[in-house]
C-alpha positions, 0 to 999 in steps of 0.5 A: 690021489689023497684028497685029504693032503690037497687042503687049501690055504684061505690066504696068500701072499702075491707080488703084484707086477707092473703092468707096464713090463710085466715085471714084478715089483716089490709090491707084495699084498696078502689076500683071502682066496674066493674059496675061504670063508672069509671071502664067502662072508664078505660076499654075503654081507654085500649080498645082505646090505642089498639083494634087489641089486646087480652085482656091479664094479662098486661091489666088486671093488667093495669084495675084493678091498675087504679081501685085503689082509695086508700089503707091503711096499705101496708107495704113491708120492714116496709116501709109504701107504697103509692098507686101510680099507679106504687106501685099498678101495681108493687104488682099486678104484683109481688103479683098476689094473691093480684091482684086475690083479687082485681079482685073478690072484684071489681065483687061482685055486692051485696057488692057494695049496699048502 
């Protein structure tokens, strides 16, 4: 196996699925991967902001929000939403399955290949 044709890609794009059906919606989110550097700083910064404390579901919110580059196709009241930090933050919080989502796609490694 050539170890220098496995690179991985630092973000992706993941359709997000209702998870009511399992279906997939036509809601798409491009995300860091756990691996890239990006989400390594975003990690550290949080670290840094605060090393006396537990890792906790604020924190864990706060990484995977900032690990966020873009989504498409999020509605809420037929208002089409962009994706701000707060925006990402806000439905992570109020939609935790959607945040839960987000935090399996941003680990699956073998998704993240070229």
């Amino acid at each position: 196996m050539e170890f220098k044709n496995l690179k991985l890609s630092d973000s992706r794009v993941v359709t997000i699925t209702d998870p009511t059906t399992g279906l997939n919606s036509d809601m798409t989110v491009e995300l860091y991967g756990f691996h890239s550097d990006h989400f390594k700083k975003i990690g550290a910064e949080i670290y840094e902001a605060n090393p006396e404390a537990k890792f906790d579901d604020s924190m864990s919110i706060e990484l995977i929000s900032k690990s966020v580059k873009t989504w498409a196709n999020v509605t809420l009241d037929g208002k089409s939403i962009k994706p701000t930090l707060d925006n990402i933050k806000k439905f992570c919080i109020d939609y935790p399955w959607f945040k839960d989502q987000l935090e399996k796609e941003a680990s699956r490694y073998k998704d993240f290949f070229n």
